[in-house]
Structures are given as C-alpha cells and as structure tokens.
PATISE-288990 format. One line per field, with one value per residue (C-alpha): residue number from 1; x, z, y. Coordinates in pm, 1 decimal. Example, Ala and Ser with C-alpha at 12.3 -4.5 7.8 and 13.67 -1.06 7.14 Angstrom:
<sites>
n [1:2]
u [1230.0:1367.0]
w [780.0:714.0]
v [-450.0:-106.0]
</sites>
This chain:
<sites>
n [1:2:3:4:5:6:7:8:9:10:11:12:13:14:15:16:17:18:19:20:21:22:23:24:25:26:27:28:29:30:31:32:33:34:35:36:37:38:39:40:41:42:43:44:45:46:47:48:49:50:51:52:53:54:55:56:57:58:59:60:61:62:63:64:65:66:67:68:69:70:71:72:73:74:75:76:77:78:79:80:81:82:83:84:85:86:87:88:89:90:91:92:93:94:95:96:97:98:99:100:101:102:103:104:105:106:107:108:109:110:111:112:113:114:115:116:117:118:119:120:121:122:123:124:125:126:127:128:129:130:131:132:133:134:135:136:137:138:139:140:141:142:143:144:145:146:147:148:149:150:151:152:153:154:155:156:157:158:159:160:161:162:163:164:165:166:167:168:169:170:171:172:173:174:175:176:177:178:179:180:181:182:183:184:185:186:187:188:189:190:191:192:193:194:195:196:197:198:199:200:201:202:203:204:205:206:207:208:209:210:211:212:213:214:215:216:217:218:219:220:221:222:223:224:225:226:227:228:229:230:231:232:233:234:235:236:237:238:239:240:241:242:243:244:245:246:247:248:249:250:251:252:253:254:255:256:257:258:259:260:261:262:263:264:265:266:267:268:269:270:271:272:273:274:275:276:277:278:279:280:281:282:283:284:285:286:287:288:289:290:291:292:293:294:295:296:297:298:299:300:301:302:303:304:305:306:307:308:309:310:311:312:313:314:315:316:317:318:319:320:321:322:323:324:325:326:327:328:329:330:331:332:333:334:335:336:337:338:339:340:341:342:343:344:345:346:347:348:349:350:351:352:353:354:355:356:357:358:359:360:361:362:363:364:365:366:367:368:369:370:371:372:373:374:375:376:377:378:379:380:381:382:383:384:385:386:387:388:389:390:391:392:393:394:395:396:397:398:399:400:401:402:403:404:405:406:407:408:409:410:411:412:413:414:415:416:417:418:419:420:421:422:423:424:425:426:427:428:429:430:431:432:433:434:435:436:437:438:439:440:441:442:443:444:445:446:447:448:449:450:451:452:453:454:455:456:457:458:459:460:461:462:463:464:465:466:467:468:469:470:471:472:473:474:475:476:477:478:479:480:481:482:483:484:485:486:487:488:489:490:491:492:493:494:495:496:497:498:499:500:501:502:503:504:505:506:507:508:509:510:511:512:513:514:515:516:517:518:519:520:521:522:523:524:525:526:527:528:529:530:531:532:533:534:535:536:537:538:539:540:541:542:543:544:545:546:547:548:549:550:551:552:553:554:555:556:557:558:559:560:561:562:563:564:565:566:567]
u [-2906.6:-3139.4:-2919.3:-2974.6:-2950.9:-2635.9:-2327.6:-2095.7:-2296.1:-2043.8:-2294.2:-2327.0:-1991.6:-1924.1:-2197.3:-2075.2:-1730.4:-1870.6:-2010.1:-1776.5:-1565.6:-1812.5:-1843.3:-1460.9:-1458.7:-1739.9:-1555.1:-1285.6:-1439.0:-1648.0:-1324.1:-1215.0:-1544.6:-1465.0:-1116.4:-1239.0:-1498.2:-1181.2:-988.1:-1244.1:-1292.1:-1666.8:-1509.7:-1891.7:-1960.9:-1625.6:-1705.5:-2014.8:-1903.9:-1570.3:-1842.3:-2016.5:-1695.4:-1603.7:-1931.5:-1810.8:-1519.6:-1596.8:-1928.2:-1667.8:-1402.5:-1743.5:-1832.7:-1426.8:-1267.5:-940.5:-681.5:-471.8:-778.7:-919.4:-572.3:-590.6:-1024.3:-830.7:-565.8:-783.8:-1025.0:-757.7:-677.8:-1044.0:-1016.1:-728.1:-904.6:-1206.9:-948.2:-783.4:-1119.7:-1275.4:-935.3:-965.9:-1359.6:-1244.6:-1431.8:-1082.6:-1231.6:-1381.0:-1041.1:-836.7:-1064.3:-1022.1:-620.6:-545.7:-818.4:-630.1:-272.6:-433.3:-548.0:-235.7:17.5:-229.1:-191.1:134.8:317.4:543.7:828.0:632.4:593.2:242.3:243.9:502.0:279.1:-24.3:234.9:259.5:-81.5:-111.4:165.8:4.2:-338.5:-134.9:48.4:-283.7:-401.8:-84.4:27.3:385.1:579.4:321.6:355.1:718.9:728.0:543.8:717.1:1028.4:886.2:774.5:1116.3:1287.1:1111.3:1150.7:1527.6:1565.6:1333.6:1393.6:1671.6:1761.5:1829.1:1395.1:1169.1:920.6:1193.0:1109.7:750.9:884.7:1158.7:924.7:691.7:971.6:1076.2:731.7:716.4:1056.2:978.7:632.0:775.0:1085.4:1374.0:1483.9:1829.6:1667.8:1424.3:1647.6:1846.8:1569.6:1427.6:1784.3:1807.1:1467.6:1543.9:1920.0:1642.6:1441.1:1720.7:1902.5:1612.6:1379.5:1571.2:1542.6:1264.4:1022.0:674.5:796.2:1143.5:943.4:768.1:1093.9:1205.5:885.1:944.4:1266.8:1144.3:919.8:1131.4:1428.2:1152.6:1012.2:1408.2:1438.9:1616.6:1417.1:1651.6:1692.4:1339.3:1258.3:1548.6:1380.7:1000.1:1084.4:1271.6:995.9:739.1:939.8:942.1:566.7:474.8:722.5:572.6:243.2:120.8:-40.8:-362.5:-243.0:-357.4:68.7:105.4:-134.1:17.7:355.2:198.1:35.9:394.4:535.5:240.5:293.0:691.2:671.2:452.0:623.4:919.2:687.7:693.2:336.1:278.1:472.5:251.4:-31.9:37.5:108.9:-198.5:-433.9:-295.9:-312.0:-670.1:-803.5:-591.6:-744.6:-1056.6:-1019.0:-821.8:-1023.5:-1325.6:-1481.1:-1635.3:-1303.2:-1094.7:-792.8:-993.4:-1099.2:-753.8:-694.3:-966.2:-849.8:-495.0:-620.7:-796.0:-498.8:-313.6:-568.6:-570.3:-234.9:-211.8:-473.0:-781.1:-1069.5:-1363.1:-1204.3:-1007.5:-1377.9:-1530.5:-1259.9:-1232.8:-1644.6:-1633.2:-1391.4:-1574.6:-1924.1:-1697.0:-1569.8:-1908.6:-2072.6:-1765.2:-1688.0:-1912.0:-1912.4:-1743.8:-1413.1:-1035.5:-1004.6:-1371.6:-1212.6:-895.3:-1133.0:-1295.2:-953.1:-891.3:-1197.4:-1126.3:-791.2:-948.0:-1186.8:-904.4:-713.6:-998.9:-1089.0:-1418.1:-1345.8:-1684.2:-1697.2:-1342.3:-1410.9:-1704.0:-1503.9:-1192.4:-1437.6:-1631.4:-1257.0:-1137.8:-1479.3:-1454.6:-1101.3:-1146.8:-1446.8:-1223.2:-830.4:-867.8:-772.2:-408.1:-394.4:-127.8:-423.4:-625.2:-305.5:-334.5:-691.4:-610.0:-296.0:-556.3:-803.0:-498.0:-434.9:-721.4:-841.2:-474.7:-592.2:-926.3:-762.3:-918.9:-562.3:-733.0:-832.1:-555.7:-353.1:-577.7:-550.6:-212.6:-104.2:-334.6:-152.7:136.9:67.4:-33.1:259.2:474.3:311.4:235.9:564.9:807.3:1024.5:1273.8:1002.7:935.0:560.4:694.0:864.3:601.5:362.8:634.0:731.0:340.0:349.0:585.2:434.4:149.7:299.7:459.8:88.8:42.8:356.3:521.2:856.1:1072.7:884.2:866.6:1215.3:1235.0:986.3:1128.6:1496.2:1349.6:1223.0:1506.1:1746.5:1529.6:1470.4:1865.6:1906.1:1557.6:1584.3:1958.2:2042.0:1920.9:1595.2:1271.4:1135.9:1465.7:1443.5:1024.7:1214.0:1527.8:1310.4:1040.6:1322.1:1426.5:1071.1:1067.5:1443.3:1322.5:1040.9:1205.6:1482.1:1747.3:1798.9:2177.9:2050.9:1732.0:1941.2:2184.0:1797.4:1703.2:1978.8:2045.0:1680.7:1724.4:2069.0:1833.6:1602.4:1714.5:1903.6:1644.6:1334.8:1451.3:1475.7:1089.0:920.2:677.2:888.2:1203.2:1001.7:863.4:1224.2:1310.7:1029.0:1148.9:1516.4:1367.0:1151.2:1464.9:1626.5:1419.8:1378.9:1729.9:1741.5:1926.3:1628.9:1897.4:1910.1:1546.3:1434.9:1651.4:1540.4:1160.7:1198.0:1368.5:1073.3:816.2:935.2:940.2:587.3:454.0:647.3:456.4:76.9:139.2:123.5:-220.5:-362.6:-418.4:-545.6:-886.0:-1185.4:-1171.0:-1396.0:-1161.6:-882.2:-1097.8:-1153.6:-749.2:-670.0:-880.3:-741.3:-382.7:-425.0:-420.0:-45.3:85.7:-77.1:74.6:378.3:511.1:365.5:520.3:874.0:816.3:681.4:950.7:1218.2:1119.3]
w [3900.8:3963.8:4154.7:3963.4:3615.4:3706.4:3479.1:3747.4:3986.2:4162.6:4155.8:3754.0:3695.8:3922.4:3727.0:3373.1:3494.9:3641.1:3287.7:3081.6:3319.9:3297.1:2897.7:2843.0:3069.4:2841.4:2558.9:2649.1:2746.5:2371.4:2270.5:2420.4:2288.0:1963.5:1991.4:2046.6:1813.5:1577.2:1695.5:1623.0:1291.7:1372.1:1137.9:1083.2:1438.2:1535.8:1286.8:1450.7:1800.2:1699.1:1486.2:1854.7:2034.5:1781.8:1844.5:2211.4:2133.6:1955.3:2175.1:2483.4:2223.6:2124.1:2521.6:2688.3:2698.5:2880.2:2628.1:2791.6:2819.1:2464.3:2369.0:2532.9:2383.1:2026.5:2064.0:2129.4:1897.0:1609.0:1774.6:1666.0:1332.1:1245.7:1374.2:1181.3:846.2:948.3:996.9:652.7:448.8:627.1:444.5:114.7:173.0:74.4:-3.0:342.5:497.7:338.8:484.9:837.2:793.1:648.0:898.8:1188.8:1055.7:1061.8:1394.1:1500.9:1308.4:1471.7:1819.9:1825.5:1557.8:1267.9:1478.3:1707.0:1761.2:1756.5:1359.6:1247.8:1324.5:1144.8:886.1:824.9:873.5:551.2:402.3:492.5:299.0:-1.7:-20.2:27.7:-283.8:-495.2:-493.3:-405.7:-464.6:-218.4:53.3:2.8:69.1:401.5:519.5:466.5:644.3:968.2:953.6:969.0:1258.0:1468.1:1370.8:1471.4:1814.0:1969.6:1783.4:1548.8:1890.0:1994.4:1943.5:1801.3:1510.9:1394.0:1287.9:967.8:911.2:911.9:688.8:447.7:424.0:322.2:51.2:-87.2:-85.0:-275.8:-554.8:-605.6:-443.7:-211.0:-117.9:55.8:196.6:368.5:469.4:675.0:793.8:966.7:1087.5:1289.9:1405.3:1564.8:1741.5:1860.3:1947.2:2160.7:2358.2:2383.6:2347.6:2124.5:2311.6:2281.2:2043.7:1888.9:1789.5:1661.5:1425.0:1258.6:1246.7:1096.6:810.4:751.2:676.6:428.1:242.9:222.6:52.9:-146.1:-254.5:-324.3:-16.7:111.7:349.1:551.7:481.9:679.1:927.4:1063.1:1020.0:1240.4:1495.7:1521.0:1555.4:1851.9:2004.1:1969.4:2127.2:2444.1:2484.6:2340.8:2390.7:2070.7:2138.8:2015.1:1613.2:1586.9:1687.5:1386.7:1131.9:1184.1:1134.0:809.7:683.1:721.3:528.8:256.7:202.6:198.0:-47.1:-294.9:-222.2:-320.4:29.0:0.8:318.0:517.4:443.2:447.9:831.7:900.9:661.4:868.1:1211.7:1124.9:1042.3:1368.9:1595.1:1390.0:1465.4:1837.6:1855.0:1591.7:1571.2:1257.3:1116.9:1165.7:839.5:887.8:934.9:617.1:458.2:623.7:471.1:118.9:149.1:263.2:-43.4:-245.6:-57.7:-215.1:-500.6:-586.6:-467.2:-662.8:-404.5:-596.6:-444.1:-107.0:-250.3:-374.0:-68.6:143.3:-111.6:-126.9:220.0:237.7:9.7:242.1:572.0:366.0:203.8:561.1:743.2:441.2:191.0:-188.6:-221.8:-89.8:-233.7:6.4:-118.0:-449.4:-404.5:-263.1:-618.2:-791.2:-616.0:-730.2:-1060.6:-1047.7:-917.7:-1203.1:-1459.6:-1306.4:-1358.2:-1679.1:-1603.8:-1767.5:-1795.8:-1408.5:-1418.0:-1670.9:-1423.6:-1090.9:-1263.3:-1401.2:-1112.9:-946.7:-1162.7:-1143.3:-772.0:-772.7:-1010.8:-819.5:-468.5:-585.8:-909.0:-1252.8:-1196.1:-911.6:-928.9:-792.2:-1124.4:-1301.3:-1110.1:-1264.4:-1634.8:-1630.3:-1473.4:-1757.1:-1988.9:-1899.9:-1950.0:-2274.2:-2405.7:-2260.2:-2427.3:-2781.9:-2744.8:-2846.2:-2921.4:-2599.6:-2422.5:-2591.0:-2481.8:-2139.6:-2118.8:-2268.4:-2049.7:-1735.7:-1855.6:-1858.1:-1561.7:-1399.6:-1546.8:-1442.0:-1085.2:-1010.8:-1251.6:-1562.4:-1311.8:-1115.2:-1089.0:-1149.5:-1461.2:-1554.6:-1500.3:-1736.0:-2006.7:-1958.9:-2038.5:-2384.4:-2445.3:-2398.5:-2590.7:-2857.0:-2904.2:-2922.2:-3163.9:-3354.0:-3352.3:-3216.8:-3302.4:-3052.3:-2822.4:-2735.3:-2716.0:-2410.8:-2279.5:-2259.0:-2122.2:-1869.3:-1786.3:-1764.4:-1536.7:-1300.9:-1327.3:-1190.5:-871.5:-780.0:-902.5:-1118.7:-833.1:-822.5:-914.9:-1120.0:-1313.4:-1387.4:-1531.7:-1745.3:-1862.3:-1921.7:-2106.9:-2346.2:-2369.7:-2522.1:-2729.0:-2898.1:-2932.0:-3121.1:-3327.3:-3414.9:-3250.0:-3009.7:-2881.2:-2712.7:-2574.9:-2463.3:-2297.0:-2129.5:-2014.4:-1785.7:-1658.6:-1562.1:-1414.1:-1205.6:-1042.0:-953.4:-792.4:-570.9:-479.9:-469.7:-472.5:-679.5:-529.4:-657.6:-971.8:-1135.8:-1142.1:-1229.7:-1536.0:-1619.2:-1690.4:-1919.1:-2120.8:-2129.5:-2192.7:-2515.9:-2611.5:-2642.5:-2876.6:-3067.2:-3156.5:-3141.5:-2833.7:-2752.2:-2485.3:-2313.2:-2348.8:-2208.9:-1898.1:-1813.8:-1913.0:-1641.1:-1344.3:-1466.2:-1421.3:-1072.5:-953.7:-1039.8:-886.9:-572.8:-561.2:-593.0:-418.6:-28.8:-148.1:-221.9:118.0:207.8:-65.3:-83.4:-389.5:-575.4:-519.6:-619.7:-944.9:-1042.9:-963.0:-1196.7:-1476.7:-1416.4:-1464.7:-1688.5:-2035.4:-1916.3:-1852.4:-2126.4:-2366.3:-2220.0:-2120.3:-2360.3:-2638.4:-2474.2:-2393.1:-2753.5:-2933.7:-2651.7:-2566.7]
v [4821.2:4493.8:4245.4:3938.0:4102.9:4355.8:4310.7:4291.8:4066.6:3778.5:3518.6:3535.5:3583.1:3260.0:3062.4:3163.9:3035.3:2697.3:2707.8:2747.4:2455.9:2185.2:2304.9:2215.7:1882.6:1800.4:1863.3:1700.6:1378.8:1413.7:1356.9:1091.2:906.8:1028.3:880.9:554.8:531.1:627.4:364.0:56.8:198.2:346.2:716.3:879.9:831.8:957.6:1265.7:1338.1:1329.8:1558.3:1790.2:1803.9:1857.6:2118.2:2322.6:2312.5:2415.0:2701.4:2829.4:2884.8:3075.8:3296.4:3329.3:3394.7:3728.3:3655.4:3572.5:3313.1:3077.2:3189.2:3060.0:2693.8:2673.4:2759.0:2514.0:2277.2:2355.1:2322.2:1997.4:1867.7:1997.3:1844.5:1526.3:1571.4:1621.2:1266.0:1114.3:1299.1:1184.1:849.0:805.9:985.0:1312.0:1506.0:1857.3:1838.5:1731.0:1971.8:2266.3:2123.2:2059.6:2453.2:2579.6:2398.3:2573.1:2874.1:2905.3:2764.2:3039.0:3275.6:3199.8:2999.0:3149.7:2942.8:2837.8:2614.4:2241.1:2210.7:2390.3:2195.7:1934.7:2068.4:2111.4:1728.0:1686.1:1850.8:1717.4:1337.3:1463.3:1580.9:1255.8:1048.6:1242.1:1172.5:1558.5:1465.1:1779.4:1989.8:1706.0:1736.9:2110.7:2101.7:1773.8:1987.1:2281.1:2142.2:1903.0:2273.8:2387.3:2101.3:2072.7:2446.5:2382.7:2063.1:1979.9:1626.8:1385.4:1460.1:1188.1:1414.1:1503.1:1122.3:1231.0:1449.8:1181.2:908.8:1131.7:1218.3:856.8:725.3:1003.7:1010.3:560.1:627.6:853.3:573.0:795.4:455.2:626.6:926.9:719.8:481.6:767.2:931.1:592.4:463.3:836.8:777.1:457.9:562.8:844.0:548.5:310.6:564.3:739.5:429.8:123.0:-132.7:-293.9:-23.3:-35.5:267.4:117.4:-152.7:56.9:207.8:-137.1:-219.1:41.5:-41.9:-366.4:-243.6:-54.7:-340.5:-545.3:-274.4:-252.6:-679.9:-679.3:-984.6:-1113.2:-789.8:-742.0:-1113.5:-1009.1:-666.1:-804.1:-1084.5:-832.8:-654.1:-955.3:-1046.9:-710.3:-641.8:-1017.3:-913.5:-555.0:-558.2:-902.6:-1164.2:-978.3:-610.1:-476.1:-355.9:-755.3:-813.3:-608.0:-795.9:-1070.9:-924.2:-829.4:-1165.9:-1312.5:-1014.4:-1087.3:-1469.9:-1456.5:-1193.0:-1462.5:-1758.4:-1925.2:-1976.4:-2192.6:-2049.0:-1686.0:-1888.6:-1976.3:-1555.5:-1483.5:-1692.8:-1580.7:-1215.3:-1266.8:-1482.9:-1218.2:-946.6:-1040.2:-1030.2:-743.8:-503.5:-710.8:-794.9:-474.7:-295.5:-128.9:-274.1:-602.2:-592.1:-555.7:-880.2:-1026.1:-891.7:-1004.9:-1358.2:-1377.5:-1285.6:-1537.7:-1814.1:-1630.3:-1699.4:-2073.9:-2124.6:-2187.6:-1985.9:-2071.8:-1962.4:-1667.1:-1532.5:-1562.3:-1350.4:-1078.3:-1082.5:-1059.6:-799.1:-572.3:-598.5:-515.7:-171.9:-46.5:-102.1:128.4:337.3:329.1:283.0:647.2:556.9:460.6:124.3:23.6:73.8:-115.4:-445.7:-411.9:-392.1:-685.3:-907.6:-784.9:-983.1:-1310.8:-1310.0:-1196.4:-1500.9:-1761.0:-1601.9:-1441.2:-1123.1:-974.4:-948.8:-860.8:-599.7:-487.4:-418.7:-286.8:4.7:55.7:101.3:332.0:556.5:564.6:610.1:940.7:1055.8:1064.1:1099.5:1285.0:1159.4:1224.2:1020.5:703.9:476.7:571.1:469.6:147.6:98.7:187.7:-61.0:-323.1:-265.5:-273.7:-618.4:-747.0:-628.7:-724.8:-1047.5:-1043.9:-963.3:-577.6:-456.6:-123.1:-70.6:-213.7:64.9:294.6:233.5:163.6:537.6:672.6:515.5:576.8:961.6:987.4:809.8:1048.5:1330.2:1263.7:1030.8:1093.2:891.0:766.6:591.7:204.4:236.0:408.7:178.8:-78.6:52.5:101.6:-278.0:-321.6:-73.6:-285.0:-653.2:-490.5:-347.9:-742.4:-864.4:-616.1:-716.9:-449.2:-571.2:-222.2:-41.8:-328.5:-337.5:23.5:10.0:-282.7:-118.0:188.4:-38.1:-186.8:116.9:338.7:-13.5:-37.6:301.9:283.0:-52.4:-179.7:-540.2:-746.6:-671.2:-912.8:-646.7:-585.9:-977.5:-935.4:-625.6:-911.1:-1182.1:-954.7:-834.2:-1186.5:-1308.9:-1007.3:-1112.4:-1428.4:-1345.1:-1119.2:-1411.4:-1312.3:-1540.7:-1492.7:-1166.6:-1367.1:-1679.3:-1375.2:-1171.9:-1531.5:-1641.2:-1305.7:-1308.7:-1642.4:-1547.2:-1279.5:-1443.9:-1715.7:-1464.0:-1253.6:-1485.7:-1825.0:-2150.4:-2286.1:-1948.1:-2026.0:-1721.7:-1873.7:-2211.9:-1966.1:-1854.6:-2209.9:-2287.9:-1991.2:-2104.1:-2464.9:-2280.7:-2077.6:-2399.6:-2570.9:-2342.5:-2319.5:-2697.1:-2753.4:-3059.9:-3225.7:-2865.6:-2753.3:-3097.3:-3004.9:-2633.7:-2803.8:-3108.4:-2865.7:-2649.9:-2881.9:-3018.0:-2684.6:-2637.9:-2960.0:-2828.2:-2459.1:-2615.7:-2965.0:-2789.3:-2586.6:-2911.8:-3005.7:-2714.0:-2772.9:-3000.1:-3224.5:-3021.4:-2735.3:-2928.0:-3021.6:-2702.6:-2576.3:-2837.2:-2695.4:-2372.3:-2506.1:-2781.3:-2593.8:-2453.3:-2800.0:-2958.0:-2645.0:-2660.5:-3013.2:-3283.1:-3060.0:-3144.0:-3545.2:-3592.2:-3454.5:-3600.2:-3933.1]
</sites>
C-alpha cells in the first residue's frame, strides 16, 4: 500500500494520538475558562465555552477505539453536561437543563454503573433542578437515591456523604418538615467537625446552614450564635476579601433585621455590599442580591428614595447577566413592587407584581411556590386598593397552589390561609374569618411550635378578628399571648411588638379600660420613636420630610385619639 496513506502506518497512528492529546488538554483547559467565567457570574459565556468544550469532548469519543480512554473522554464529557444543566438552571432555561442533567446520568449508569460515586452525584444534580422547579417529591426521590449509594460505598463518616445530607436538609427545610431537616443538617456538621475541624470553610458552611434553619425555626438566638461562629471562621481562613466572607455578612444583616435591630443590619447590610463589590465585582449575581436586600433594608426603615435606587439598581445588574426571562430578575421586580405597595404607589406596584408573576409562570410553571409568592403579593394589594374581588381571586389561587406543591401542614400554607382570612374580615365575613385564622394557627402550632413570630401574626390576627366580632375576652386572651411571643422571640424594640401594644392599647378602649389603653398606647408610642429615630440620621432632610409623610397618617390615627380622650 502507499506509505503515507496505509492504515497501519506508525507515523499516522503517532499523529492521530498527539491529536487526540493536545484535543483533551484543550479541553480541559476550555474548562477551566469556562469555570471562571462561571464563577464571576459571566453564565452565557460560560455556556458557550462548555458548549465548545463539549464538542471536544465528544469529537475524541467519535475518533477513540480503545475503551479505557473512551471511558475517561465520556466521563468527562458527562462532567460538562452536567455543567452546562447548572449553568442553563442557573439562567432559567430549565427544559434545556433538565436534558443535560438526565443525559449526564445516562452516560454515567452506562459506563460506571448505579452503585458509583460519581452517579450518585448526578443523582443530586437532578434532584437540585427538581427542587429549583418546586417538584419536591421527585427531588426527594433522587436525593434519597444517591444518599443510598453513598451510604452503601463510602459509608456515613465520608465527607462526600454530607452532599445528599446537606441536599436533603434544604428540601425537607423548604417543604416545612424542620425536624428532618435539622436532623440531617447536625448529622453533616458532626461529618465536618470530626474530619475537618471546626476551623475549616467547609465546617463553616454547615454552621452556616444551621444558622439558617434556627432562624427559619424563630430560633434567633442560636440563629445569631452559629452566624457569628461562622463569620469568625471565614475572616480567620478565608480572609474579609472572600464572597463566603460576604454572605456571612449578608446573613447577619438578614436576621437582625427579621429581629428589628435595624442598625445594627444596617452596619452588616452595608459591609456585605462594599466587600461584595471587591470580591464579585459589580456586575456579579450574587452582587445584585446585595443590592436588593440593601434596598429592603431602607425599605423597611423607611429611607425610600434610597431603598428605590438599590432595588432599581439591582434589577439593571440582573437583566444585563440574566436577562428579563429569569426567576431572580423576577424576584428584583417582586421586590419593587413592595416598595411602591409600601409608599402607596400601587399602579407601579400593580405593574411589577404582574410582570413577576408572568415571568415566574413562563420559567417555573404555574404550580410553582414562587408563582404562589406573586398571587399572594397581588392579593395584598388589591385588598389594599378595596378590589376585594380580586384580592379573593388571587388569594384562592395561591392558596391552591401551596397545597398542591407544599402541602396543608406547611408554613407558606398557612400564610396564605392567615391572608383568606384577613380578607374575608375586609369583606365582613367574620364566620369564615376565624375559621382561616384557626387553621392558621393550628398547622403553625404543629411546623414552627408556640414560640414562633409567625404563630404571634396568626394570635394577634385572630385577636383583631374577635374583636371585631365583639367578643373581646377571647381577643384581650389572642392579644397578650401574641405579645408574650413576641417579646421572646423578637424583642421589646421590634415595631411588631410596638404594633402588639397599640392593639392591646385599642382592645382596651374599647372595652373602656382608658387608664390601661393609655398605657399599652404610651409604651407603644415610645417604642416607635425608638425604631425610626436611628434611620433619621442616616437621611437628608428631604428624605426625612417625605418618611414623615409616609408615617404621619398612622400616628395621627392612632395617638391623638388616645391624648384627647385621656388628658
């Protein structure tokens, strides 16, 4: 045969090895450009590069005959595929991620088999994209599955066992089962603690969402313990400079406000956000949740102008990374829908809440708990605007939805029956009122326990509805049971237990008890001064101006009634 074009010639079969050599380096330093890309939040040029890598990948699968390097091209070409369905999931493109995430456990199963670490892992992949899409039950199943096969393989002391026990614990906390939750997160921190130490990153992180689920549970004070814990931790290991650094920061600022400690999550707020712009720069993701929660942080101290311009600036960071067509786009306009609920602008408010919900359908579904999340928003606000019609509406529609994709024993449930229930008060109809509210109650009883904020919204929503109904021994009984809880779990300086007060000091004179109301009604008012006095500083005095229009009509409702009648 000719020499040059002769099947068995050494020279060619040299040169289509060098080939295929310098091929796979390539493709494995595409990767590692993807990767980064990935990591600074750049996800459609990450998905191009993997796309490139992937073709690569599967040119030298096409081109190799010898089976034991097919099998490494194939495991690494699954590896990219499951990338690509994290980076697809991550911009909202679902479809396209699921088709990456079952292709990737196929070609595993195939060439690994079932009882392997690397499926089990393509397992939770899976089980992480049916969770982001609100189908709990299949998440469940392959969480379960791949927790099986690493229990069987590397047994329950591996670190890699804490993947499906972190998994399972962030599932088991997002459908409201907080005892199997905890369970599996303490399991995977004992893993952490005993193989790593407890001054490891890693250690840190089950620390971290431990943390999150004491406060998700009312537990604030464990909740501040661990968060602080881990703050110390990730400044020791990681440096001030690190986005894990950030997000500890970020979780400080979250639970001091849900506890009404407004300055000091105003100083974690504002920290998060000038590290997080070093550390992710300022067109990152997770820079733009920063932004967003600032603006909530204003938001609720009562800084408008500034809350507006965070949240506005939040949303034009998202639709330049991820578009219009995504969930976290979606949850920025949820969020400017609140700030213009809050300052009454409900025409905008009306605006982003739909264009939420539309985007949220168009990505998740119209089962999904996030489009649940929408309807109660617009729920809200046309109970606000008088549009009881619609606000019923909504509020059935949410509440179907809730049930379906997260159960009646769930706190979201439970949510949006205490909100049938305010509604159906507007609407006078106090029967079914208290029906909802009790419902309310007892499933929040059962999730969350009796010293829980929530449970205290539930008492103090019953009591308003016994008052109104005239019988006001079971709404003087709702009141100070509300009150007990929360000044356990939130505090006496929190504007709710300042807002359980006024209702006591209402209660009171209605039932002409003036000496009593006039007491509740003072402590009340003192404890309001004391939430907004520390945001003044913080505002121009045309910000201040126009806070003090906002709150004006409640104090001139609310405590001139009291000093004219008890003077």
């Amino acid at each position: 045969c000719n020499f040059l074009s002769c099947s068995s010639n050494p020279l060619l079969d040299k040169w289509e090895t060098f080939k295929q050599v310098i091929t796979y380096k390539v493709a494995g330093s595409v990767g590692g450009v993807a990767y980064l890309n990935y990591s600074n939040g750049n996800y459609l040029e990450a998905i191009n590069i993997y796309e490139y890598q992937v073709d690569l990948l599967q040119s030298l699968i096409e081109e190799q005959n010898d089976s034991c390097t097919n099998r490494i091209y194939q495991t690494d070409y699954a590896l990219s595929l499951n990338n690509l369905g994290f980076l697809y999931s991550n911009i909202g493109e679902f479809e396209k991620a699921e088709k990456f995430f079952l292709e990737a456990l196929e070609i595993k199963e195939s060439i690994l088999g079932k009882q392997h670490t690397d499926y089990a892992l393509s397992l939770n992949n899976l089980g992480s994209y049916y969770s982001d899409i609100g189908n709990y039950p299949e998440a469940e199943k392959y969480y379960l599955e791949a927790l099986e096969i690493y229990r069987s393989i590397i047994g329950t002391n591996h670190l890699d066992y804490v993947i499906p026990l972190n998994n399972l614990a962030s599932l088991y906390s997002d459908i409201g089962n907080y005892i199997k939750a905890e369970k599996y997160y303490l399991e995977a921190l004992e893993i952490r603690k005993t193989t790593l130490g407890t001054n490891h990153p890693d250690y840190a992180t089950s620390l971290s969402n431990l943390g999150s689920h004491y406060s998700d549970i009312g537990n604030y004070t464990k909740a501040k313990s661990c968060y602080l814990e881990v703050l110390k931790i990730r400044k020791s290991a990681l440096g001030t400079n690190h986005p894990d650094y950030v997000g500890s920061l970020n979780n400080l600022g979250a639970l001091d406000s849900k506890i009404g400690n407004y300055v000091e999550a105003g100083k974690y707020y504002l920290e998060a956000l000038n590290v997080g712009k070093q550390a992710l720069g300022h067109t990152h993701p997770d820079y733009a949740k920063l932004l967003n929660n600032v603006g909530v942080y204003y938001l609720k101290t009562g800084n408008y102008s500034i809350a507006e311009k965070y949240c506005l600036q939040a949303l034009e960071v998202k639709e330049s990374i991820l578009g219009k067509q995504h969930p976290d786009y979606a949850a920025s306009l949820s969020n400017l829908g609140a700030f213009y609920s809050v300052v009454g602008n409900y025409a905008e408010a009306e605006k982003y809440y739909l264009e939420a919900l539309e985007i949220r359908k168009s990505t998740l579904g119209g089962n999904h708990p996030d489009c649940a999340l929408s309807l109660s928003n617009l729920s809200t606000l046309y109970s606000d605007m008088g549009n009881y019609a619609e606000a019923e509406k909504f509020c059935l529609e949410a509440l179907k939805i809730r049930k379906t994709t997260l159960g009646i024993n769930h706190p979201y449930y439970a949510a949006s029956l205490n909100n049938l229930g305010t509604l159906q008060s507007n609407m006078n109809n106090y029967a079914e009122a208290v029906k909802s509210c009790l419902k309310a109650l007892e499933i929040q009883k059962t999730t969350l326990g009796t010293n829980h904020p929530d449970y205290a919204t539930s008492l103090n929503n019953l009591g308003v509805l016994y008052s109104n109904n005239g019988n006001h021994v079971e709404a003087e009984k709702c009141y100070l049971s509300a009150l007990e809880v929360r000044k356990l779990t939130i505090g006496m300086n929190h504007p709710d237990y300042a807002g359980s007060l006024r209702n006591l000091a209402i209660h009171y004179d209605v039932i002409g008890n003036y000496e009593e109301a006039y007491t509740q009604i003072s402590l009340s008012a003192q404890l309001q001064k004391k939430s907004f006095l520390p945001s003044l500083k913080y505002m121009t005095e045309q910000q201040r101006e126009l806070y003090w229009k906002t709150m004006q009509p409640q104090f001139d409702s609310m405590y001139p009634t009291f000093s004219y009648r008890h003077y």
